[in-house]
C-alpha positions in Angstrom: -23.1 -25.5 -3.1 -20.0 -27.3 -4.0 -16.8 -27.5 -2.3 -15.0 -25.0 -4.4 -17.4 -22.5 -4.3 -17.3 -22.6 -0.8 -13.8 -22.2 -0.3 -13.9 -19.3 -2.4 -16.5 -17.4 -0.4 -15.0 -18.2 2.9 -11.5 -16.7 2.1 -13.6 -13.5 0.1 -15.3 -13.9 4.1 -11.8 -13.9 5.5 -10.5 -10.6 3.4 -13.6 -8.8 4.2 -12.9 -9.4 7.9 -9.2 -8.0 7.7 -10.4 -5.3 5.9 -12.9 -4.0 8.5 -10.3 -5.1 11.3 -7.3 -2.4 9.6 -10.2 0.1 8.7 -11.1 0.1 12.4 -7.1 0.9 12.7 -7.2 3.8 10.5 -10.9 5.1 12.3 -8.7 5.1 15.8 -5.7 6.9 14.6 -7.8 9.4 12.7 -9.5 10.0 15.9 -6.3 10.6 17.5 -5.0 12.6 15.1 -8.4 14.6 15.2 -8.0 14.6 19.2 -4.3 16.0 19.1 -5.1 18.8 16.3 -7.8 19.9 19.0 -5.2 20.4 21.7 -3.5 22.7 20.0 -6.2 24.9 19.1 -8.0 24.4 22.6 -5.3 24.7 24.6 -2.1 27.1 25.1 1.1 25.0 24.3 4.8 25.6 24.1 6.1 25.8 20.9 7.6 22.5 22.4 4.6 20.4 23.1 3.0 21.5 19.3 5.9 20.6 18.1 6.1 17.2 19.6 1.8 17.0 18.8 3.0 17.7 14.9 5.5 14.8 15.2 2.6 12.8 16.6 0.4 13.7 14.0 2.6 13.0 11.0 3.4 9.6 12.4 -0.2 8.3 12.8 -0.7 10.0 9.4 1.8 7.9 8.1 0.6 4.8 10.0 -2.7 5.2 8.1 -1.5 5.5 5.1 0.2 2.5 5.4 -2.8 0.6 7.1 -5.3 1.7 3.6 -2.6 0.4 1.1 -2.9 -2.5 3.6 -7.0 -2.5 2.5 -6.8 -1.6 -0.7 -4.8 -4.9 -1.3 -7.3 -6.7 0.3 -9.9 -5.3 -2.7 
């Protein structure tokens, strides 16, 4: 295997690795977000503490969604 060849399948190596690193990310905030939504049906909030769940919710939404364009540059 030459040098070149090399090179180019370790970095291809290295990308892969990112990517599963942020794809963990997003599989931990979705839980989160999974885990927060099941409050709210499980348990009897204030219209306070759904609301600040909802604000919760959108922000890690949004935190994924920056994390996959993260991945899908990586492709």
């Amino acid at each position: 295997m030459t040098d070149d060849i090399r090179k180019q399948l370790e970095k291809q190596l290295e990308k892969v690795n990112r990517r599963l690193e942020i794809l963990d990310m997003i599989e931990e905030k979705l839980y989160h977000m999974k885990f927060l939504t099941q409050r709210v049906i499980d348990e009897d909030l204030t219209d306070e503490e759904i609301l600040e769940i909802n604000m919760k919710v959108n922000n890690l939404g949004e935190q994924v969604s920056l994390l996959d364009m993260q991945a899908t540059e990586l492709s």
